[in-house]
PyMOL CGO cylinders between C-alpha atoms (Angstrom):
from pymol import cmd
from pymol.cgo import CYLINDER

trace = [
    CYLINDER, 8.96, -15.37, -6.36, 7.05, -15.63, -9.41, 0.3, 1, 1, 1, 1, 1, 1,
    CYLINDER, 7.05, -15.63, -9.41, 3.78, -16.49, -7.72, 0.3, 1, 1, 1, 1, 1, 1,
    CYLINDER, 3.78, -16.49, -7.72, 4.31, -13.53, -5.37, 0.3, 1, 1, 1, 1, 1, 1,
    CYLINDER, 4.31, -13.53, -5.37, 2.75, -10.36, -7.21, 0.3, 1, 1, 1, 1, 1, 1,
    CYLINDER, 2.75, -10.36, -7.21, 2.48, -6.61, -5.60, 0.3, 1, 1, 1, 1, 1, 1,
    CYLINDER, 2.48, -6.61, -5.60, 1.33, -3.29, -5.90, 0.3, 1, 1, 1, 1, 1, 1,
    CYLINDER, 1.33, -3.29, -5.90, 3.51, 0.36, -5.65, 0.3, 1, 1, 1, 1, 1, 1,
    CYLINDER, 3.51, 0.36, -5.65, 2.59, 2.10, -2.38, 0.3, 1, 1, 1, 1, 1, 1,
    CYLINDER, 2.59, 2.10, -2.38, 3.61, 4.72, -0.98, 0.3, 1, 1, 1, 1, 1, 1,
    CYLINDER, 3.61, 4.72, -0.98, 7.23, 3.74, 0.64, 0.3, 1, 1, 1, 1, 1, 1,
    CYLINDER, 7.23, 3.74, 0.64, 8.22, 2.05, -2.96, 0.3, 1, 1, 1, 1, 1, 1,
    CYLINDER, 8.22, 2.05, -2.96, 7.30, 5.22, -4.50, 0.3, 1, 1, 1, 1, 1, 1,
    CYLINDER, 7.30, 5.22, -4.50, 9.78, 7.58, -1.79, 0.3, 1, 1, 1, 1, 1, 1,
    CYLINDER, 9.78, 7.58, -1.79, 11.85, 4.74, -2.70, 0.3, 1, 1, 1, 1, 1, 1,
    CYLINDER, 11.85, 4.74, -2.70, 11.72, 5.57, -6.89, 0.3, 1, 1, 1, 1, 1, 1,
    CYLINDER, 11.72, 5.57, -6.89, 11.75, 9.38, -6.02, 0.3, 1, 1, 1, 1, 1, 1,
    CYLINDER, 11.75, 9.38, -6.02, 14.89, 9.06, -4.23, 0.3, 1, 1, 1, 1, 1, 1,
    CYLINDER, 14.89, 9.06, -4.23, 17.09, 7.11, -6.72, 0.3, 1, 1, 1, 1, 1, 1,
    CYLINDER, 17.09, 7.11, -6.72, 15.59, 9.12, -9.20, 0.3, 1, 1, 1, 1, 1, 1,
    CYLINDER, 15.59, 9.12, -9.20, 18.18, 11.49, -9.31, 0.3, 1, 1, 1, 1, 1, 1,
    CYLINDER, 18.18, 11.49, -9.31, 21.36, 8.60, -9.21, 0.3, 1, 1, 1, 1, 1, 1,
    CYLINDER, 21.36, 8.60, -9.21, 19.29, 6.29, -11.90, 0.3, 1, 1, 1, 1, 1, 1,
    CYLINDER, 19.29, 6.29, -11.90, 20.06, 9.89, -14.65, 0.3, 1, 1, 1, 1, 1, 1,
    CYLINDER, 20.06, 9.89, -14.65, 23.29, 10.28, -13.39, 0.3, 1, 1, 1, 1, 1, 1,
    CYLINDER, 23.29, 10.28, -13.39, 23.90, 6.46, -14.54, 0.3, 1, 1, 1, 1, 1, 1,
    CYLINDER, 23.90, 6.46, -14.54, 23.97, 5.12, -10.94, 0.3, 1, 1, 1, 1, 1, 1,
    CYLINDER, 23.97, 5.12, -10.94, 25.67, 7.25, -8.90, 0.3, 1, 1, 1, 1, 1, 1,
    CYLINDER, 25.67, 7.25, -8.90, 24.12, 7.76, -5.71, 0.3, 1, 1, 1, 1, 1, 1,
    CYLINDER, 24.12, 7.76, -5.71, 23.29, 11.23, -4.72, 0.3, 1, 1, 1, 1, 1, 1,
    CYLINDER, 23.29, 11.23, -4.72, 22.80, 10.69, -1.11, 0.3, 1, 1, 1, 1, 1, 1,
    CYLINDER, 22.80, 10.69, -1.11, 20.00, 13.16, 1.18, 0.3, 1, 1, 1, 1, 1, 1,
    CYLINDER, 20.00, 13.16, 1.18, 19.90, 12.70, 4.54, 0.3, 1, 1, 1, 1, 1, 1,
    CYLINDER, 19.90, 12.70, 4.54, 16.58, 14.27, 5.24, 0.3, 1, 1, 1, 1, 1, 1,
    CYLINDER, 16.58, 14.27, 5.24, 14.66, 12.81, 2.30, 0.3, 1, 1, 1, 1, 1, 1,
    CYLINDER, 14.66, 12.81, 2.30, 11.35, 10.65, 3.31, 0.3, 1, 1, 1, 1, 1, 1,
    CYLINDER, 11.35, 10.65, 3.31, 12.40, 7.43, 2.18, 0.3, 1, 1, 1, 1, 1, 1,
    CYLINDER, 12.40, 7.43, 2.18, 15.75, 6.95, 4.51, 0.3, 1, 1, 1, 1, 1, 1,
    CYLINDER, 15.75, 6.95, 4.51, 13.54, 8.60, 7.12, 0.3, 1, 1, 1, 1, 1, 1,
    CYLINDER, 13.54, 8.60, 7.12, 10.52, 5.92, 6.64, 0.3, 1, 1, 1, 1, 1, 1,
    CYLINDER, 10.52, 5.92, 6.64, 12.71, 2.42, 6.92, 0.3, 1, 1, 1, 1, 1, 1,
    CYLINDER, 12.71, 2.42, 6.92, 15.00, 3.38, 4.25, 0.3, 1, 1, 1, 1, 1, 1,
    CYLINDER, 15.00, 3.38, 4.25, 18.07, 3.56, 5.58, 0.3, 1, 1, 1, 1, 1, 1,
    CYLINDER, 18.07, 3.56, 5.58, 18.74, -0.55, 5.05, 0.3, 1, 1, 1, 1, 1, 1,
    CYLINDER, 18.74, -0.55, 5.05, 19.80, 0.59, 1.09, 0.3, 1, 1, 1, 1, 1, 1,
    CYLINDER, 19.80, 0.59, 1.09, 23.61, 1.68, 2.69, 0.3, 1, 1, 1, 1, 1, 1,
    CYLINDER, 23.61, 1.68, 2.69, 24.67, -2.20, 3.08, 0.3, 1, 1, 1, 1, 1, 1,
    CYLINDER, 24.67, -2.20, 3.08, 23.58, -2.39, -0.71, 0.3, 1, 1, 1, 1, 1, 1,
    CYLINDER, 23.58, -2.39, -0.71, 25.50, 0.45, -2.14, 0.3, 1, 1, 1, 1, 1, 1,
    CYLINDER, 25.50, 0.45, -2.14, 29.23, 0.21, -3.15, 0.3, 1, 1, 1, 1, 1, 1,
    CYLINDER, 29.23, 0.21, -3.15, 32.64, 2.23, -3.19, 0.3, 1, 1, 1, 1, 1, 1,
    CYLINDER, 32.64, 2.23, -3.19, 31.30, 4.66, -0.04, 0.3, 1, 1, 1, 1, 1, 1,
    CYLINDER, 31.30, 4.66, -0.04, 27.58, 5.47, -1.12, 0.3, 1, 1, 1, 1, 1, 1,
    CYLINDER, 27.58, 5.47, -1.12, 28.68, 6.31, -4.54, 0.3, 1, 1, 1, 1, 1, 1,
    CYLINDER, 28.68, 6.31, -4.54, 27.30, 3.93, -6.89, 0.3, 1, 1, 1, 1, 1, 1,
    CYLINDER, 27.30, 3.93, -6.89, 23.87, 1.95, -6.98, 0.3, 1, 1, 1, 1, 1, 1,
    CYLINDER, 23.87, 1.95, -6.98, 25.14, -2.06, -6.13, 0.3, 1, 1, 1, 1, 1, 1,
    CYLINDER, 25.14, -2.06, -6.13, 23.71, -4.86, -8.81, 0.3, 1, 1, 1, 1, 1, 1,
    CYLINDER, 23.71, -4.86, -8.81, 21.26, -6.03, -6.58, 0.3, 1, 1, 1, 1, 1, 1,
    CYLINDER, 21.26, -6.03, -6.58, 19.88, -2.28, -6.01, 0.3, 1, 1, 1, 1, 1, 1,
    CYLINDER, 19.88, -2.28, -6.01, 19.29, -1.60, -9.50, 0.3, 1, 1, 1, 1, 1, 1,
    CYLINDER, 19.29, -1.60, -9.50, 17.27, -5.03, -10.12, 0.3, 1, 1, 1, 1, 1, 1,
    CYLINDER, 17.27, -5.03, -10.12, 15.03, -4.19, -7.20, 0.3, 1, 1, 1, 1, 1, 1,
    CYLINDER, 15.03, -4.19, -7.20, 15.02, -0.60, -9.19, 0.3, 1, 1, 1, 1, 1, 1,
    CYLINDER, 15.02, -0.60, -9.19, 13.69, -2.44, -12.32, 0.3, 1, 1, 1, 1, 1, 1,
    CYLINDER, 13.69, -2.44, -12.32, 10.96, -4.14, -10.48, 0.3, 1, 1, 1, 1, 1, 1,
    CYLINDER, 10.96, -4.14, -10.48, 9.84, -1.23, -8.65, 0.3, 1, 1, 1, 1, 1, 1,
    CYLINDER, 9.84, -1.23, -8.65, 9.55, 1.04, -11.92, 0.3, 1, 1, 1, 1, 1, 1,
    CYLINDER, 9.55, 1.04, -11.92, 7.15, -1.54, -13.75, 0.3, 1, 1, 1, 1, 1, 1,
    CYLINDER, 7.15, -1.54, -13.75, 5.40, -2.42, -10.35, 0.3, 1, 1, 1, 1, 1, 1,
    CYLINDER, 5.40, -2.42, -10.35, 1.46, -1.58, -11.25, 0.3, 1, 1, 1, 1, 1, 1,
    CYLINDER, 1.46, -1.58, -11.25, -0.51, 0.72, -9.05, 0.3, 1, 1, 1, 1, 1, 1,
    CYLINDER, -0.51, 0.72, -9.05, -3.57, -1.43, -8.77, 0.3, 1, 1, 1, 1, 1, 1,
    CYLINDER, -3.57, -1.43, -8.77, -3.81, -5.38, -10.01, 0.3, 1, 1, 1, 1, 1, 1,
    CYLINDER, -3.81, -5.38, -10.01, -7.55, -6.60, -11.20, 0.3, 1, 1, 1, 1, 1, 1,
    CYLINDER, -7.55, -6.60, -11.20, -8.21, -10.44, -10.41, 0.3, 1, 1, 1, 1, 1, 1,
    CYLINDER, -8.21, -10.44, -10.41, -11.05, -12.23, -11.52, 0.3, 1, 1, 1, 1, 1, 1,
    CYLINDER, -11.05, -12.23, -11.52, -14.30, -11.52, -13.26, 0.3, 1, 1, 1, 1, 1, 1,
    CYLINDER, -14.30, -11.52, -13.26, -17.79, -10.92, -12.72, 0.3, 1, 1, 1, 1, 1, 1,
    CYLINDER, -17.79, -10.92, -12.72, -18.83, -11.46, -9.23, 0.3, 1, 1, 1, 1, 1, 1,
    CYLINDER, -18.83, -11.46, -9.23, -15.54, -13.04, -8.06, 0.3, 1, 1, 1, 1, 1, 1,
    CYLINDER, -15.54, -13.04, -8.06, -13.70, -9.98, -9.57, 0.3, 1, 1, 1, 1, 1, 1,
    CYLINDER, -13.70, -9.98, -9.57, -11.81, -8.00, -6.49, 0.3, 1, 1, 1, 1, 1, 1,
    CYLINDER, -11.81, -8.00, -6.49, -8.33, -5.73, -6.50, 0.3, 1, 1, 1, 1, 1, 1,
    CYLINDER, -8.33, -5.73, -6.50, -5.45, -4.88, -4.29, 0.3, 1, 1, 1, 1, 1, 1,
    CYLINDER, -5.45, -4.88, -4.29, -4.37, -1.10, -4.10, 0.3, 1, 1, 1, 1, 1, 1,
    CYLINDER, -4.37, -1.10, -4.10, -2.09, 0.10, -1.47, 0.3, 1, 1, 1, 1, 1, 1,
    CYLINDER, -2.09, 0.10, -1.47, -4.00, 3.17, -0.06, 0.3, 1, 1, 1, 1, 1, 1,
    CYLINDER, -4.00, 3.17, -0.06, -7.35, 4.17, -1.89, 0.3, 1, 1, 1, 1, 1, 1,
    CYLINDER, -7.35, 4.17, -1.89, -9.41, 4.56, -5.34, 0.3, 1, 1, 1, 1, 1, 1,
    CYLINDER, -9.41, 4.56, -5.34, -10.57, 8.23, -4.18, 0.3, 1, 1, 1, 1, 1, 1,
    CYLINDER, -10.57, 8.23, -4.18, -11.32, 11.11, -6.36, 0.3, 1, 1, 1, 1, 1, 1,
    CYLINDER, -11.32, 11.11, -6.36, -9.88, 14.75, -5.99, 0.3, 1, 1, 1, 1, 1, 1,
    CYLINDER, -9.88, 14.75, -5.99, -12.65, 15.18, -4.06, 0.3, 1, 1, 1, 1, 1, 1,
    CYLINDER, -12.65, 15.18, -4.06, -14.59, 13.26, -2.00, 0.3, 1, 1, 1, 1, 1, 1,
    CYLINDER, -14.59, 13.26, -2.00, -17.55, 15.42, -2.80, 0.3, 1, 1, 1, 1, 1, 1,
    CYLINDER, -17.55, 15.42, -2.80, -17.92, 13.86, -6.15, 0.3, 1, 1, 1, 1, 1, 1,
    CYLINDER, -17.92, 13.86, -6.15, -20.97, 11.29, -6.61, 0.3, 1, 1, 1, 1, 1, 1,
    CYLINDER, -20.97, 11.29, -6.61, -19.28, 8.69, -6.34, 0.3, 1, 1, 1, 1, 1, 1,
    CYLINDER, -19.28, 8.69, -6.34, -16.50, 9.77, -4.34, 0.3, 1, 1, 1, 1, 1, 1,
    CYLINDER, -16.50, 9.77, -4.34, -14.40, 6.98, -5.18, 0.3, 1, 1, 1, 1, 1, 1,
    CYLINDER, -14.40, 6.98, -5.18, -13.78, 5.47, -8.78, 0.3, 1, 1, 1, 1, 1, 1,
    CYLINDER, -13.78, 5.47, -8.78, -15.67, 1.95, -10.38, 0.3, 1, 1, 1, 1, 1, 1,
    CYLINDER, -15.67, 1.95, -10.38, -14.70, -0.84, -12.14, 0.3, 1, 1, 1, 1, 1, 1,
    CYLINDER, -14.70, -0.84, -12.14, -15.91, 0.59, -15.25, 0.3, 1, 1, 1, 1, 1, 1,
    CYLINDER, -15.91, 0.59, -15.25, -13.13, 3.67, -15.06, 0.3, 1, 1, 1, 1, 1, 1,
    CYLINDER, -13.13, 3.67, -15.06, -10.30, 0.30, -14.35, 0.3, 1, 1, 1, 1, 1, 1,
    CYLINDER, -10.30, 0.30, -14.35, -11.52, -1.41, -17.29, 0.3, 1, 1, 1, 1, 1, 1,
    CYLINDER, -11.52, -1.41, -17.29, -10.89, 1.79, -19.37, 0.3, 1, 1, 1, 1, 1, 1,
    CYLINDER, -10.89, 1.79, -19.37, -7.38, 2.80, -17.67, 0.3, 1, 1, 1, 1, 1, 1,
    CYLINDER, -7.38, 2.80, -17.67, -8.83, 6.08, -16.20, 0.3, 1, 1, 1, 1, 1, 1,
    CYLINDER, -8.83, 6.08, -16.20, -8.99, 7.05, -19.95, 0.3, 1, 1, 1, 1, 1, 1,
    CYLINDER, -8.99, 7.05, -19.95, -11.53, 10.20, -18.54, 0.3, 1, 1, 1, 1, 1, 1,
    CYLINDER, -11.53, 10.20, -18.54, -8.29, 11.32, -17.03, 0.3, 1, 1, 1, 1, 1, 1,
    CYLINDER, -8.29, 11.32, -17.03, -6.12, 13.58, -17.73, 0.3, 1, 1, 1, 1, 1, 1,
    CYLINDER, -6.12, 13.58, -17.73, -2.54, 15.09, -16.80, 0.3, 1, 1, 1, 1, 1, 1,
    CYLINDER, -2.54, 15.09, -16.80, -3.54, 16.25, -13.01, 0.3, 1, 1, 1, 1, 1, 1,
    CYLINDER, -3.54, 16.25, -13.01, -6.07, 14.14, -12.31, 0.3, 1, 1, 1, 1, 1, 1,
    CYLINDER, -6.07, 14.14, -12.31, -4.57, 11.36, -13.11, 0.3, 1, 1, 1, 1, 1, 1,
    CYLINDER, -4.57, 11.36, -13.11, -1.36, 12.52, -11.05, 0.3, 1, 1, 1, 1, 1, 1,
    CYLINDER, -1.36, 12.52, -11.05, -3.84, 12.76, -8.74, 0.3, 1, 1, 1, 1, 1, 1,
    CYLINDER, -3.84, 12.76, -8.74, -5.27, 9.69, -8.78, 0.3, 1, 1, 1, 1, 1, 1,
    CYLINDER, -5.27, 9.69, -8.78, -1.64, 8.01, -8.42, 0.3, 1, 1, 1, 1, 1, 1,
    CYLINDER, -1.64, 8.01, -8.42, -1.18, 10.38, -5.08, 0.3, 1, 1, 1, 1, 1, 1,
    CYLINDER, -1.18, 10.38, -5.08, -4.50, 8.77, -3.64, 0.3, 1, 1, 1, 1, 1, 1,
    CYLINDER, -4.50, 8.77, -3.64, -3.36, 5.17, -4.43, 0.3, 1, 1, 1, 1, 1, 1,
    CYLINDER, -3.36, 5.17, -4.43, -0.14, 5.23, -2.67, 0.3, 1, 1, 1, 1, 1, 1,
    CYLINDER, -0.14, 5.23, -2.67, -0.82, 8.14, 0.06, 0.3, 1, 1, 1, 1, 1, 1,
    CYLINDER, -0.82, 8.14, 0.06, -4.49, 8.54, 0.59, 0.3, 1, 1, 1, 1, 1, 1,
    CYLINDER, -4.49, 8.54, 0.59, -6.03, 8.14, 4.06, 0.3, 1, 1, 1, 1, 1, 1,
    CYLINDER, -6.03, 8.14, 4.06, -9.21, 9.77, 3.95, 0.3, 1, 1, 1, 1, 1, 1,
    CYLINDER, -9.21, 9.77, 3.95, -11.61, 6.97, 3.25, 0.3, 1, 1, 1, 1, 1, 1,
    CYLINDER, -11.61, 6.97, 3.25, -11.23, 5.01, 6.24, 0.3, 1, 1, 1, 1, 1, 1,
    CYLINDER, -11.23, 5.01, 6.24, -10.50, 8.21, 8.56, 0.3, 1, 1, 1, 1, 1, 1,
    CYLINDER, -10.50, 8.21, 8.56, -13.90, 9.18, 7.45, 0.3, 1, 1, 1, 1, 1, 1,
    CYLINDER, -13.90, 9.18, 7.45, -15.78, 5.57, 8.45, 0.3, 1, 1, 1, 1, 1, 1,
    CYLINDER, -15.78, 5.57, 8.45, -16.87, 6.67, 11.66, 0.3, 1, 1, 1, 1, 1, 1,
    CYLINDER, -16.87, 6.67, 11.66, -18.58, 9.39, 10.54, 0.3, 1, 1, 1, 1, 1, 1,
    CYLINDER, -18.58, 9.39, 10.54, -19.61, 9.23, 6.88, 0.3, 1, 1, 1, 1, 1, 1,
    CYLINDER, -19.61, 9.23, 6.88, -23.34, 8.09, 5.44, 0.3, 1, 1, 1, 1, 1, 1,
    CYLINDER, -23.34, 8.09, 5.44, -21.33, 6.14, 2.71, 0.3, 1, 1, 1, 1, 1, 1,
    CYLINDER, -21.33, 6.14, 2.71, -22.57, 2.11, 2.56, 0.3, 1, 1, 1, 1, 1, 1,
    CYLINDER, -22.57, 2.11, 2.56, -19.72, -0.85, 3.32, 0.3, 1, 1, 1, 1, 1, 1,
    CYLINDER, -19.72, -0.85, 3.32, -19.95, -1.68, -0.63, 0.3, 1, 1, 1, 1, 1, 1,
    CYLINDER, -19.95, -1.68, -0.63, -20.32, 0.55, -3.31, 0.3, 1, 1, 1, 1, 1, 1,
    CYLINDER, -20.32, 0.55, -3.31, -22.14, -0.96, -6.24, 0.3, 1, 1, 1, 1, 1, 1,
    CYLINDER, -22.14, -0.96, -6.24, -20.55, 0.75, -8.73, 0.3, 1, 1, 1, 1, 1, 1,
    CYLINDER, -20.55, 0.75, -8.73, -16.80, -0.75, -7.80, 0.3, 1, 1, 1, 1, 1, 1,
    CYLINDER, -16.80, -0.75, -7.80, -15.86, -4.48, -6.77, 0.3, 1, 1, 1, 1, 1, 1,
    CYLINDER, -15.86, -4.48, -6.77, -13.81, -5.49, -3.57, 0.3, 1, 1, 1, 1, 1, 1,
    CYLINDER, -13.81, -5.49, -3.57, -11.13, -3.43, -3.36, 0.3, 1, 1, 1, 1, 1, 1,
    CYLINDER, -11.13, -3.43, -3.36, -8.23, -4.76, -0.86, 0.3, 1, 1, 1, 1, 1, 1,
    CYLINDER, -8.23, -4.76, -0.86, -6.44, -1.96, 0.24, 0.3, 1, 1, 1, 1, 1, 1,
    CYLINDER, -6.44, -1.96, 0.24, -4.06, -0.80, 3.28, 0.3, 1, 1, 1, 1, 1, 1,
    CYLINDER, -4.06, -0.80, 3.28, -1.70, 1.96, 4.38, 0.3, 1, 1, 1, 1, 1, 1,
    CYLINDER, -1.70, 1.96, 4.38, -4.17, 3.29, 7.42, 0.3, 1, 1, 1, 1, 1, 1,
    CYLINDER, -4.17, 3.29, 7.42, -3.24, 0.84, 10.70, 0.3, 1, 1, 1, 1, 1, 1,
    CYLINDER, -3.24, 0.84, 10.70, -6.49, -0.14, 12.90, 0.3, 1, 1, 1, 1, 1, 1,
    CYLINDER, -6.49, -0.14, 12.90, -6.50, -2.67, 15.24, 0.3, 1, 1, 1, 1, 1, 1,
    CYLINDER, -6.50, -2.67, 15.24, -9.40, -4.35, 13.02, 0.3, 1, 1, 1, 1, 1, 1,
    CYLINDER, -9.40, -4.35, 13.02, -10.40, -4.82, 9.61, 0.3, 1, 1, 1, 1, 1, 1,
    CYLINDER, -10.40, -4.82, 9.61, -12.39, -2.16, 8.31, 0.3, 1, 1, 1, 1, 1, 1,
    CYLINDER, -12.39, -2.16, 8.31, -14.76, -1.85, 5.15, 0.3, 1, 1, 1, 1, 1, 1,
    CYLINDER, -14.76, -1.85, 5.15, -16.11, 1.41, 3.35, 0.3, 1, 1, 1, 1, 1, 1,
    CYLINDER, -16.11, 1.41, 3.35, -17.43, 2.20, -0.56, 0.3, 1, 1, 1, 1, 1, 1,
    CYLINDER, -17.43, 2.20, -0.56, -16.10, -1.46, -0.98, 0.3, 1, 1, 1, 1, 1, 1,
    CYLINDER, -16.10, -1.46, -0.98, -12.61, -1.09, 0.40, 0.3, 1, 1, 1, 1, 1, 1,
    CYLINDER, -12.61, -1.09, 0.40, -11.57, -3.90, 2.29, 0.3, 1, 1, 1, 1, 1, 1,
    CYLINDER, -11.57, -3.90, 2.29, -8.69, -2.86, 4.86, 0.3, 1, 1, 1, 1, 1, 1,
    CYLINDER, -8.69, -2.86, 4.86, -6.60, -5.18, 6.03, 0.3, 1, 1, 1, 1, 1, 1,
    CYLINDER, -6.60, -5.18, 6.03, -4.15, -3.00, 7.62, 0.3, 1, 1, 1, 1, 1, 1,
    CYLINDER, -4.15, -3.00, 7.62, -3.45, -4.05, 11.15, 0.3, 1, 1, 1, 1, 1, 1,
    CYLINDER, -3.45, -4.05, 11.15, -0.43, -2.65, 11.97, 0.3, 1, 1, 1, 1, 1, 1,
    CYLINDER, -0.43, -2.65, 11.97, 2.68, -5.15, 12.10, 0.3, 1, 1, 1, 1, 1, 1,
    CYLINDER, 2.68, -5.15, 12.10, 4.61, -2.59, 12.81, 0.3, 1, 1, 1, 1, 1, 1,
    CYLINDER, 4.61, -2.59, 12.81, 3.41, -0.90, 15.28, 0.3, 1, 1, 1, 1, 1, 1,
    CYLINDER, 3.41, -0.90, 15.28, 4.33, -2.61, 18.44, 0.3, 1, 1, 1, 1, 1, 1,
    CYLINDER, 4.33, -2.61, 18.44, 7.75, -2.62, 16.82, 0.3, 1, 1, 1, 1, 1, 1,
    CYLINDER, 7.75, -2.62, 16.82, 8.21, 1.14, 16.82, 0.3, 1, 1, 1, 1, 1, 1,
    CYLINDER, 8.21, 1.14, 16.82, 5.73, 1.92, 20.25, 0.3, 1, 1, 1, 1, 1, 1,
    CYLINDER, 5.73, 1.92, 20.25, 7.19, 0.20, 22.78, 0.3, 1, 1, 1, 1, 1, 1,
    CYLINDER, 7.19, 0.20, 22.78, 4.54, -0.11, 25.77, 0.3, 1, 1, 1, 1, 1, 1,
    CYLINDER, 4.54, -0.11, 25.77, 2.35, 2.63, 24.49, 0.3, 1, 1, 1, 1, 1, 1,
    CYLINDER, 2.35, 2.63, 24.49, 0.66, 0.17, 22.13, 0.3, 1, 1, 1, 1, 1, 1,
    CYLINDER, 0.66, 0.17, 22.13, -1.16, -3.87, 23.70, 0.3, 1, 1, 1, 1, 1, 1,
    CYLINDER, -1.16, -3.87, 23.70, 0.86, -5.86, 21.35, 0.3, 1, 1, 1, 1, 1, 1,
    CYLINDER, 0.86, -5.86, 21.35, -2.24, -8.34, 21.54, 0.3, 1, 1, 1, 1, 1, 1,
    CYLINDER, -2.24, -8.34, 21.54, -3.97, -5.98, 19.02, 0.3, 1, 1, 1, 1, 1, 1,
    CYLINDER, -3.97, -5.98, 19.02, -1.46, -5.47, 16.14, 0.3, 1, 1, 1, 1, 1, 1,
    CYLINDER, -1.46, -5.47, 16.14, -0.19, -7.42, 13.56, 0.3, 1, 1, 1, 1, 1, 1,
    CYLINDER, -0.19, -7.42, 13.56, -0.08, -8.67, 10.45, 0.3, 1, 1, 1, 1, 1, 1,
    CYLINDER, -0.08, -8.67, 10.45, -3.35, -9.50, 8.43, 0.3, 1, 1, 1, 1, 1, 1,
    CYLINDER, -3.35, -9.50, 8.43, -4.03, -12.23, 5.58, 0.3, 1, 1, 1, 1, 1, 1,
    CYLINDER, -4.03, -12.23, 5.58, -7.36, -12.64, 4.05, 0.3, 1, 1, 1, 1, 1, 1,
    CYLINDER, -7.36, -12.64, 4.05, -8.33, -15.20, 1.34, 0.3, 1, 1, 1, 1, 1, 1,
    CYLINDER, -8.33, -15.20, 1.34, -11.01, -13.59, -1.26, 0.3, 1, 1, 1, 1, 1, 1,
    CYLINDER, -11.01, -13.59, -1.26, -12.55, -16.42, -2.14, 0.3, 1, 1, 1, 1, 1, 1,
    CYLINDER, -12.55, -16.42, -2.14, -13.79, -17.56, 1.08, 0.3, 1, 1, 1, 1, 1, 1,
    CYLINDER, -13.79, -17.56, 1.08, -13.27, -14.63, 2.86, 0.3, 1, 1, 1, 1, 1, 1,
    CYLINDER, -13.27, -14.63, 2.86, -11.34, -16.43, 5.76, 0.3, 1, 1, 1, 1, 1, 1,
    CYLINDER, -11.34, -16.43, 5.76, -9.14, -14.19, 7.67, 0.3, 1, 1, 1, 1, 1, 1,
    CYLINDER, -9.14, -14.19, 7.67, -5.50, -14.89, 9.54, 0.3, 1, 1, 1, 1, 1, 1,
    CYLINDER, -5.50, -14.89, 9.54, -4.00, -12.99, 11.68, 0.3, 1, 1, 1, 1, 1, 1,
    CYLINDER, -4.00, -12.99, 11.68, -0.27, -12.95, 13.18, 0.3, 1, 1, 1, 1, 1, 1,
    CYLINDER, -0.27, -12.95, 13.18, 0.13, -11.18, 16.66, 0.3, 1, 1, 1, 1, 1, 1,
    CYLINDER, 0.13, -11.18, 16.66, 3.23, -8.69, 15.96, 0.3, 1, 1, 1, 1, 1, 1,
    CYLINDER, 3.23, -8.69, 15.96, 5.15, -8.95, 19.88, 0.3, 1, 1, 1, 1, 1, 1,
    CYLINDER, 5.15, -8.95, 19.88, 8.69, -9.17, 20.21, 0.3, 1, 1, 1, 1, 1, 1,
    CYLINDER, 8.69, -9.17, 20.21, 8.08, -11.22, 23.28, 0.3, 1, 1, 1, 1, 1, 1,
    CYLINDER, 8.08, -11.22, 23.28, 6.23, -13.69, 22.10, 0.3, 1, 1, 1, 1, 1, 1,
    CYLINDER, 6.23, -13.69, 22.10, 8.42, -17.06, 20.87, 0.3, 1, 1, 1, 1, 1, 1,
    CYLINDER, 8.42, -17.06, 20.87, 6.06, -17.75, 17.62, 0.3, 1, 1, 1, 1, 1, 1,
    CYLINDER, 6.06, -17.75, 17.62, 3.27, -15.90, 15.97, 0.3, 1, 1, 1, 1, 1, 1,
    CYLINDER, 3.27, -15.90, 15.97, -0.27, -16.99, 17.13, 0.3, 1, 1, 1, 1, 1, 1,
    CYLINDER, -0.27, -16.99, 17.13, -2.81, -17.32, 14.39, 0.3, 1, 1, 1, 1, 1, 1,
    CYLINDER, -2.81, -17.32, 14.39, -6.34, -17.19, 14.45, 0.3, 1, 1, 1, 1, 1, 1,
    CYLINDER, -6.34, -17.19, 14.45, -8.95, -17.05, 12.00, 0.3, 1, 1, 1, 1, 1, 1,
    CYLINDER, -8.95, -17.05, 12.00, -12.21, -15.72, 11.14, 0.3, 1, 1, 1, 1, 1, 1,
    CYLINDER, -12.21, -15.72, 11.14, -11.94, -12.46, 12.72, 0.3, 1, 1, 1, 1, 1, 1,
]
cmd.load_cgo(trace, "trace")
């Protein structure tokens, strides 16, 4: 939808990696069993591929094309209403660093500090990285960093929203109960909306057994 606008995480990027291959070779598919992306989800591309895996359907390639100019990071707003939406994390190569995670000022100049590496790098931590929020319960860092605006992230599940160096995670886990069976209380995953402006929060319960998702808000 044109009103519907994304970011490139980490399973549209296995995605990219693995037709990278077919996309030179003008579209013919050159299939890996074992690669990441048909072993995260993946494996839904076979019903869109024609003449026995062999050449990239025209519904494949468009979703290519969108995924190829998808940004890593989208900047909405201004001033004190500014905020983004990553997938993972704005981290440095090292969390040692003072600050250990980028500001607004290095987004407003493209990363232009950065170069070949680091900014390879810095692509890595926006689709992949987990250690911000693995580190919450531990680190000395403050819920907002004043150097870097509300940063709306996900990729690391909890069964609540967490906030750290002014990353907003809103990653509950839809999948989860999907892929754990009875190892998981359904009641405590699903999916997660949050409106920046007010700050309200919606949540869906992800459970098979249920016969409609509850919502609730202000969580």
């Amino acid at each position: 939808e044109p009103w519907f606008f994304t970011v490139r995480g980490n399973h549209e990027q296995m995605m990219l990696d693995f037709f990278a291959q077919s996309l030179a070779m003008g579209g013919r598919v050159a299939w890996q069993e074992k690669h990441d992306f048909l072993l995260n989800g993946g494996a839904w591309i076979e019903r869109e591929l024609v003449d026995h895996r062999r050449r990239l359907g025209t519904r494949l390639i468009e979703i290519l094309g969108v995924l190829k100019i998808q940004p890593y990071l989208l900047v909405v707003g201004s001033g004190p209403e500014r905020y983004h939406v990553i997938h993972a994390e704005l981290s440095r190569s090292s969390l040692a660093c003072d600050p250990p995670v980028y500001g607004d000022s290095d987004i407003d100049s493209d990363f232009s500090e950065l170069e070949g590496p680091e900014r390879e790098q810095l692509a890595e931590s926006l689709c992949w990285a987990r250690r911000i929020m693995h580190l919450r319960a531990t680190s000395t860092w403050p819920e907002r960093a004043p150097h870097l605006s509300k940063t709306y992230c996900g990729h690391t599940p909890a069964p609540e929203i967490r906030r750290l160096m002014s990353h907003i995670c809103i990653d509950t886990g839809a999948y989860i109960p999907l892929v754990s069976g009875n190892l998981v209380d359904p009641e405590e995953w699903g999916l997660t909306l949050i409106e920046p402006a007010t700050d309200a929060v919606y949540f869906a319960r992800t459970d098979e057994r249920a016969a409609h998702a509850s919502w609730r808000a202000g969580l």
